[in-house]
C-alpha positions in Angstrom: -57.2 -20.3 -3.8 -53.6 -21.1 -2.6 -50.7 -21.0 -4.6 -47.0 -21.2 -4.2 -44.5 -18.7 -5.1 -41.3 -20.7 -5.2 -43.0 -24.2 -5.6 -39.2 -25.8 -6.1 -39.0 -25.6 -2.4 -41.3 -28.2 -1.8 -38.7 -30.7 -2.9 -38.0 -30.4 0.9 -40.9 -32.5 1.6 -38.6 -35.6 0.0 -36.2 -35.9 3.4 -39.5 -35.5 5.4 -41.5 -38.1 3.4 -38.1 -40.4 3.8 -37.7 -39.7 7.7 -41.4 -40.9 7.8 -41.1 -43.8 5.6 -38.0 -44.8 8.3 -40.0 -44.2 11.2 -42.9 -46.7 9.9 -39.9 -48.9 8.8 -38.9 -48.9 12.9 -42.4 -49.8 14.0 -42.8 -52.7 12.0 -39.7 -54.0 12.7 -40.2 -53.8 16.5 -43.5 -55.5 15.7 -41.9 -58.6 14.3 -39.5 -58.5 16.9 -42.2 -58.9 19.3 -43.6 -61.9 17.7 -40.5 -64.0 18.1 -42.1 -64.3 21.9 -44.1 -67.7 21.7 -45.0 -67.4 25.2 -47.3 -63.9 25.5 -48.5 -64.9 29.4 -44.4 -64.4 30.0 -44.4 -61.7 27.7 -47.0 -59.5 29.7 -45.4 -60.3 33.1 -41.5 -58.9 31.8 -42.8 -56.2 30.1 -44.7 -53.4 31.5 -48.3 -52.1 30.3 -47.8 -50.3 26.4 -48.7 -46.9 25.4 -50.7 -48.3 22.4 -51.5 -46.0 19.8 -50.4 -42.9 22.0 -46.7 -43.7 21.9 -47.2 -42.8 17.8 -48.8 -39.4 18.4 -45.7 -37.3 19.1 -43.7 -38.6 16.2 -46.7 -37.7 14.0 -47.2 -34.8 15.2 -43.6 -34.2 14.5 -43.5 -35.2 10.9 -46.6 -33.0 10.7 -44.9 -29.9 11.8 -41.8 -31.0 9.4 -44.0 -31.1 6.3 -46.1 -28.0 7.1 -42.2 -26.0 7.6 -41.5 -27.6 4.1 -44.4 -26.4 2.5 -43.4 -23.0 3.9 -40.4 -22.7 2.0 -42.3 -22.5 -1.2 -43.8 -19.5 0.1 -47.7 -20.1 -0.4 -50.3 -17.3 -1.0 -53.6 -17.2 -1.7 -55.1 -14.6 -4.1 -57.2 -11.2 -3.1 -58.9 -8.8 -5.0 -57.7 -5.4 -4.2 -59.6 -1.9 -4.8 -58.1 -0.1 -7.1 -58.9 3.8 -7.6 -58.5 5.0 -11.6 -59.6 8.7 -11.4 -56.0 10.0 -13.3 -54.5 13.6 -13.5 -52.3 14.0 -16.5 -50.3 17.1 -16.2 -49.1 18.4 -19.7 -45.7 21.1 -19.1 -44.2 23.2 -22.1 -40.9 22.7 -22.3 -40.3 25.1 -25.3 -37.7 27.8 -25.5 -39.7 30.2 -25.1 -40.3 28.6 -21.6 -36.8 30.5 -20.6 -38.0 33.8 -20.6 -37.7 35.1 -16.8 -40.3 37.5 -16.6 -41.7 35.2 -14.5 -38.9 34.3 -12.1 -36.7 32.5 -11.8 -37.6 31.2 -15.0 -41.3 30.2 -16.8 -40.0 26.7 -16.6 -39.2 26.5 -13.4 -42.3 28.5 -12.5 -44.2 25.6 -14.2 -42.1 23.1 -13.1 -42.9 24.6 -9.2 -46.3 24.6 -9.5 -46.7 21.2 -10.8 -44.4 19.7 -7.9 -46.7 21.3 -5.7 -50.1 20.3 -7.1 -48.6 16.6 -7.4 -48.3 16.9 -3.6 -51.7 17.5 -3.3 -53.4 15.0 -5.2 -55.3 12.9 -2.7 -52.9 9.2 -2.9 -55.6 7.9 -4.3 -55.7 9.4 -7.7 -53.2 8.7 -10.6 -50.9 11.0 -11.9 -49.2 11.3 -15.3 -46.6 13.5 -17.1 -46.3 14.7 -20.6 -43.5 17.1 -21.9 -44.8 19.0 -25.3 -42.4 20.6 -27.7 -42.4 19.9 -31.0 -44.0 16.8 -30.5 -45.2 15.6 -26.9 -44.0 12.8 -25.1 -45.4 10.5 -22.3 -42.8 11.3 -19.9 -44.5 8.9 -17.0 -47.7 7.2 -17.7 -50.7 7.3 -14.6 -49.1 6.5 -11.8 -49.8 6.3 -8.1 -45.7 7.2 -7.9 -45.4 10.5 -6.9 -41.8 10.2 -6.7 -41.1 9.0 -10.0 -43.7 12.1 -11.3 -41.7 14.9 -9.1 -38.1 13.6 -10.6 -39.7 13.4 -13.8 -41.0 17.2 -13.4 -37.0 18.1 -12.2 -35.6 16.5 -15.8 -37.5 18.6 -17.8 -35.5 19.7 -21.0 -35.9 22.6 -23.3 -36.7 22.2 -27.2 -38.1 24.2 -30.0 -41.3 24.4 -31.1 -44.8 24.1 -29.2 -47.4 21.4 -30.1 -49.8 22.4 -27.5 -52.9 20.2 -29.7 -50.6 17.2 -29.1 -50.1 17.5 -25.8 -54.0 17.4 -25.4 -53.9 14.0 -27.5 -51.4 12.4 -26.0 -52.6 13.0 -22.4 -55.8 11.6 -23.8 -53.8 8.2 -25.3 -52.7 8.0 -21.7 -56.1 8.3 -19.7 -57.1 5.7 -21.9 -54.2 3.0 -21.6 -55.6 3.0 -17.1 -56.4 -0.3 -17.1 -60.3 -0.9 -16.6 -59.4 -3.8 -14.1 -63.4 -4.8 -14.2 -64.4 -1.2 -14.7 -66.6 0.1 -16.7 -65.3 3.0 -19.4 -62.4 4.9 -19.0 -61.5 6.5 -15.7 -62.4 9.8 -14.4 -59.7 12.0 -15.8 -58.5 15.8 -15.9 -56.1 17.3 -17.8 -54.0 20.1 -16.4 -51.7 21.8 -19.1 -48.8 24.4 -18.3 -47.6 26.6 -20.9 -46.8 30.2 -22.2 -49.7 29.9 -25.4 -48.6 30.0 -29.3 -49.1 26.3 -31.1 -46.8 26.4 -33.2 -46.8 22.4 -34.3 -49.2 19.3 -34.6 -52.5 19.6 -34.4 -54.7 22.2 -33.1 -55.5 23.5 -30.7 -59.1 23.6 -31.6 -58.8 20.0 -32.5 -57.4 18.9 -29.4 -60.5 20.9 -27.2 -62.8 19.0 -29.5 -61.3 15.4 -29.2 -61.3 16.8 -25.0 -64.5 17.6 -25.4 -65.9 14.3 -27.0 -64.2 12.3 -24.5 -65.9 14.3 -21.4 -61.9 15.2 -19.7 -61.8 18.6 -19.1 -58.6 20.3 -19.7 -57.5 23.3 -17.1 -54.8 25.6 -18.5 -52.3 27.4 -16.8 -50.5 30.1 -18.3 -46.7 31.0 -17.5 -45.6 34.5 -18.7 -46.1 38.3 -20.0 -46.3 40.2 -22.5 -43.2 41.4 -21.9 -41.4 38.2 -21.9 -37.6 37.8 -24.5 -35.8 35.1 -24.8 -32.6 34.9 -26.9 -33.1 32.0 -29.9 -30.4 32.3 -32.4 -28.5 34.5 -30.9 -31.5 37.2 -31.5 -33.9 38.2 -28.9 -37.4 37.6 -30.0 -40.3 38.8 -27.9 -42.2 35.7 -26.6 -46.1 37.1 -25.6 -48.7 35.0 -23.8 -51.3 33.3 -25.9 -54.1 33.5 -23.2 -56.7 33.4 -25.9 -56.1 30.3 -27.0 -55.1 28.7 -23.4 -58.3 30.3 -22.0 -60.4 29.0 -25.1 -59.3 25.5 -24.8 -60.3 25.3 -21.0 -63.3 26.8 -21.7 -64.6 24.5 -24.5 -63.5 21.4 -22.6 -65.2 22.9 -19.1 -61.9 23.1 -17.1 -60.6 26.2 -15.4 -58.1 28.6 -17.2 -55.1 30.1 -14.7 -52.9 33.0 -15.1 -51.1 32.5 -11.7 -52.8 29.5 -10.1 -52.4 28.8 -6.4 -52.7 25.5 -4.8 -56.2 26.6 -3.7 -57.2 27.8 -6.9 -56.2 23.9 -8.6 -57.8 22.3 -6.1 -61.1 22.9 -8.6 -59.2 21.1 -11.0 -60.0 18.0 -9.0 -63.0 18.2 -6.7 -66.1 16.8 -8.6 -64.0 14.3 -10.2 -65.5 11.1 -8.6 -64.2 8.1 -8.4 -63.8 5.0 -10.7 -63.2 1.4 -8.7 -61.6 -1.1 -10.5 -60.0 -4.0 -8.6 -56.4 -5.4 -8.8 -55.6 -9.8 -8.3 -52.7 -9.6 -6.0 -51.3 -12.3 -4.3 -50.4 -12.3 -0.2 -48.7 -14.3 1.4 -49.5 -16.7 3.9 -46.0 -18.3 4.7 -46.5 -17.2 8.8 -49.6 -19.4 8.8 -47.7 -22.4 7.8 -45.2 -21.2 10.5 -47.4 -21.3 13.0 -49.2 -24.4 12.2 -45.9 -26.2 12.6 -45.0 -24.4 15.8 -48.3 -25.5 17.0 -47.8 -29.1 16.0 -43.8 -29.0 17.5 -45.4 -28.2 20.8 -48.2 -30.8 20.3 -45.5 -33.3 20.0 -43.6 -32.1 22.8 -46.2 -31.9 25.1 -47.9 -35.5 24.5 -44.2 -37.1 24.9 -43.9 -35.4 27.8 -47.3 -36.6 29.2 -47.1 -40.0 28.1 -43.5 -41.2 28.0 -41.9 -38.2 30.4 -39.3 -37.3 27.6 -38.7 -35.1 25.0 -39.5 -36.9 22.0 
């Protein structure tokens, strides 16, 4: 199906439609003239042999090429069904304070932070990717995405706050595997969650919760934990000791089937993805056909050059 993009544009067909209605205008007017001849025996001998219905073929062709350049300007497309992969990724970062801590340098946020920018690279182009920032509460930061710039500068902005609501990450990340679009799909998309953090909940829901509501919804969460037991950070002008829950990381990728990390590699998060399969849905997007009209008229030009040329030995 053909539509136009700018229909207002085909107001240019008015002059065209005008310069056609003149041209018939013409003929018939040289056609009356003719008939003011009584005598057509002395008509034949003055005038030479006509062109008959030739002599009109360039002009048409002409007005042709006019109205198919007009109809270009409203920039027609027709409408294609485009494969669209859903499998998502939604990468869940802790931005709490006790992501400071430098015992894993430079810092366990910019460890995380690292790591993430690095497994976003990987992702086949296919896949979606997604960002959530947890704290006290957790935030869609950029929803599934096929972007990976928009996720990398999203990963660079990240913010320390207090708190950790590691259970709400998990729901949230599920909120937003759900919102993919199921474009004629069936379900909701192939997903994995990959969570960054140093351990302790100490907000929202739980963590046991969250592996359950993981769980029921077959997206396996992969945990990746940032830190030692050695870590400090200074929070109120006190420095507080700031341990690794690995238990509870470890338990919540276990329950959900994912992997759990203490230093992960690019290698090692490459299982994160591999038997995700794939979920095709398919995307209406409309392409442009503007250089067919082009060379229709271009086609028709020289067609009305040509046959001038032949028949009358002019240009039109």
């Amino acid at each position: 199906m053909i539509r136009l993009l700018q229909p207002w544009w085909l107001l240019a067909v008015l002059p065209v439609l005008a310069l056609a209605a003149l041209y018939v205008w013409r003929q018939l007017r040289r056609r009356d003239y003719a008939m003011r001849f009584t005598n057509v025996d002395l008509l034949r001998t003055v005038a030479p042999k006509g062109l008959g219905w030739r002599r009109h073929v360039p002009a048409t062709a002409f007005l042709l090429a006019l109205l198919v350049l007009a109809g270009a300007l409203a920039r027609p497309a027709m409408d294609t069904r485009e494969p669209l992969e859903r499998a998502t990724i939604m990468l869940a970062i802790d931005v709490s304070l006790s992501m400071q801590a430098d015992d894993v340098p430079p810092t366990r946020l910019e460890g995380a932070q690292e790591a993430a920018k690095q497994f976003v690279r990987e992702l086949p182009e296919t896949y979606n990717v997604g960002l959530v920032s947890f704290a006290k509460s957790a935030n869609v930061l950029v929803p599934p995405t096929k972007d990976r710039p928009a996720v990398t500068s999203a990963i660079d902005g990240l913010v320390l706050a207090e708190a950790t609501a590691t259970g709400e990450a998990v729901f949230t990340c599920l909120e937003a595997i759900r919102s993919v679009p199921a474009d004629g799909a069936a379900g909701i998309p192939p997903a994995r969650i990959v969570l960054l953090s140093d351990g302790f909940r100490t907000a929202g829901r739980s963590v046991e919760e969250a592996a359950a509501a993981a769980q029921a919804a077959n997206v396996p969460v992969s945990t990746i934990a940032f830190g030692t037991d050695a870590g400090h950070v200074a929070i109120g002008g006190q420095l507080q000791r700031v341990p690794v829950d690995r238990m509870a990381l470890a338990a919540l990728a276990e329950t959900t089937e994912g992997y759990f990390y203490e230093a992960a590699s690019v290698s090692e998060l490459k299982q994160v993805y591999q038997d995700m399969g794939s979920s095709i849905g398919f995307r209406t997007e409309a392409r442009e056909i503007t250089q067919w009209y082009a060379g229709i008229a271009l086609l028709l030009a020289l067609c009305a050059g040509a046959t001038s040329l032949l028949w009358s030995s002019r240009m039109l």
